[in-house]
C-alpha positions as a printed NumPy array, in Angstrom:
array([[ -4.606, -18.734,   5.665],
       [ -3.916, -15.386,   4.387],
       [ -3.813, -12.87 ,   7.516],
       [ -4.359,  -9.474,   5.692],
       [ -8.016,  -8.605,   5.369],
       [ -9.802, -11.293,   7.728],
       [-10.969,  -9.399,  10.062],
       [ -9.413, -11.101,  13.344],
       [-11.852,  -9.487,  15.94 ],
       [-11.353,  -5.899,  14.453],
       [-14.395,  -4.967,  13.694],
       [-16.487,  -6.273,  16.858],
       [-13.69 ,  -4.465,  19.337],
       [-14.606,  -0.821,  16.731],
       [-18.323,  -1.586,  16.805],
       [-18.17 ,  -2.578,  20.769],
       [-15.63 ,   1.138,  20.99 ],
       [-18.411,   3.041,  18.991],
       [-21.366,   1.828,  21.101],
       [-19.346,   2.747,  24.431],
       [-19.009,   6.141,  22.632],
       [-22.313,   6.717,  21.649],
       [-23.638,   5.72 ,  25.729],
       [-20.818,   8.215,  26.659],
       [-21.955,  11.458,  24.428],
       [-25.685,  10.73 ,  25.532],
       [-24.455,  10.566,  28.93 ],
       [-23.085,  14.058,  28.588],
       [-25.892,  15.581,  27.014],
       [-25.957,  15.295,  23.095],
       [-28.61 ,  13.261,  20.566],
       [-27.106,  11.259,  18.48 ],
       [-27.674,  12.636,  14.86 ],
       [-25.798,  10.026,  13.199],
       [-24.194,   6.771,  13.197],
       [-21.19 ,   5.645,  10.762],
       [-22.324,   8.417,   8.357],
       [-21.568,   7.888,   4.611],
       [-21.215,  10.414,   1.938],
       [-19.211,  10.663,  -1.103],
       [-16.072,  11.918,   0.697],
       [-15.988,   9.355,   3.244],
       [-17.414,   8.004,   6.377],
       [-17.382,   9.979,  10.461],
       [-17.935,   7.371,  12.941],
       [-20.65 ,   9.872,  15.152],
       [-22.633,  12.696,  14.646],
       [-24.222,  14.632,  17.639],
       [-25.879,  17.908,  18.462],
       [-24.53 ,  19.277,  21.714],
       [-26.743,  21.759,  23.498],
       [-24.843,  22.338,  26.373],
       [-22.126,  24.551,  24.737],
       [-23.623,  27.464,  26.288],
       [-25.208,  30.057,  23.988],
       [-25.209,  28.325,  20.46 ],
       [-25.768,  24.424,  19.523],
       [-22.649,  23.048,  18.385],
       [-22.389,  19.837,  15.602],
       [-20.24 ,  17.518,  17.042],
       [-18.192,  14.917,  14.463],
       [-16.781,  12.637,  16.956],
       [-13.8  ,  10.077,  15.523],
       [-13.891,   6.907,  17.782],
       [-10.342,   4.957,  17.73 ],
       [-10.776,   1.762,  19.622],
       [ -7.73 ,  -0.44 ,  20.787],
       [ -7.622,  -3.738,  22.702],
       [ -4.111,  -2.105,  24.43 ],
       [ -2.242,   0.936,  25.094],
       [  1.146,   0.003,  25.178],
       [  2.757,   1.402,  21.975],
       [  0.833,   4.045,  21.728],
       [ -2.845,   6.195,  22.936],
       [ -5.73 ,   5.624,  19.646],
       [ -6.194,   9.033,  20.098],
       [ -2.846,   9.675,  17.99 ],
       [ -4.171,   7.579,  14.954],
       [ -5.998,  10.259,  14.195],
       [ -3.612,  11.418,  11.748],
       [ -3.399,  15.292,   9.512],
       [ -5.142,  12.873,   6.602],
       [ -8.038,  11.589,   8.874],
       [ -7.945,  15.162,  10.112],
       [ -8.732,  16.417,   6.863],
       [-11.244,  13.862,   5.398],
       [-13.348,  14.32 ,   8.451],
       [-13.703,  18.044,   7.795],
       [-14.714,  17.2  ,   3.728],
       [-17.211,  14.917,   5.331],
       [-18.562,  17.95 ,   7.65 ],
       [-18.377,  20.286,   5.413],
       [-20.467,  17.944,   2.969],
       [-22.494,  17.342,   6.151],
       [-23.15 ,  20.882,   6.638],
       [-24.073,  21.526,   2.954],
       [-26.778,  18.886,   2.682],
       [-28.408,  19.308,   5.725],
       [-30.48 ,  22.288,   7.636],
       [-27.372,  23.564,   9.726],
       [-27.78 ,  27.221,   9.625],
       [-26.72 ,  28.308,  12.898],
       [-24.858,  25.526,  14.013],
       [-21.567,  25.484,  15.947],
       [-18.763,  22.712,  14.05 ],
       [-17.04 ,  20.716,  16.297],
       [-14.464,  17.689,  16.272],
       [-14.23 ,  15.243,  19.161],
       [-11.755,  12.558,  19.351],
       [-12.85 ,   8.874,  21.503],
       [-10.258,   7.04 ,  22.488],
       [-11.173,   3.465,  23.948],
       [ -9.127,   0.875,  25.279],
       [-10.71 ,  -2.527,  25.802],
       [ -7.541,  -4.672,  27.126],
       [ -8.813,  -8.195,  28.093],
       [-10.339,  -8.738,  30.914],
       [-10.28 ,  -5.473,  32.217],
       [-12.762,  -2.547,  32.245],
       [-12.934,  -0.596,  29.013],
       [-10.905,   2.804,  29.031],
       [-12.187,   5.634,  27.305],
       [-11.092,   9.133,  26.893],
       [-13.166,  12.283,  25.335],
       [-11.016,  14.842,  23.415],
       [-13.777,  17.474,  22.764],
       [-12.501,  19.969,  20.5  ],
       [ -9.742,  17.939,  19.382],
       [ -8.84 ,  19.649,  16.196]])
């Protein structure tokens, strides 16, 4: 069987990663705007308004990486200068398409570590770049 492209538990561990995400920003005070959000320049895993950034609301575009372990390196660094980039096309399309006067831009990095049979891990980067 051909082993590039089948998806080999991939995408449940990202969609199980994004849900743990989404449970943690709610937890911490933001609505959900936006799940997997598609546009013309690409796709940003979460969208959230966070309120509790003091004086202004801030628009959160959160990247979630998800891994099943840690031990060559954190997900948190796969979010590389290109990914770094596209997501800030996709806000700025975001921001252009959607009532956002006012708004506070913000980019949060998830990390989550699933390993088997342990715990999930997950770390919030708010502001990451």
């Amino acid at each position: 069987m051909w082993p590039f492209g089948a998806d080999r538990g991939h995408g449940r561990i990202g969609r199980r990663g994004e849900a743990l995400a989404r449970r943690h920003l709610k937890r911490r005070g933001m609505k959900i705007l936006a799940r997997n959000y598609r546009c013309p320049v690409g796709e940003a895993d979460l969208i959230a308004l966070d309120r509790s950034s003091g004086r202004y609301e801030t628009l959160v575009f959160a990247e979630v990486k998800t891994r099943s372990c840690d031990h060559y390196t954190d997900p948190e660094f796969a979010v590389d200068a290109d990914k770094r980039r596209r997501l800030r096309k996709i806000a700025d399309y975001y921001l252009n398409t959607h009532d956002a006067d006012g708004l506070a831009v913000r980019f949060d990095i998830v990390a989550v570590v699933m390993p088997d049979g342990e715990k999930p891990r997950l770390k919030h980067i708010p502001d990451a770049f």
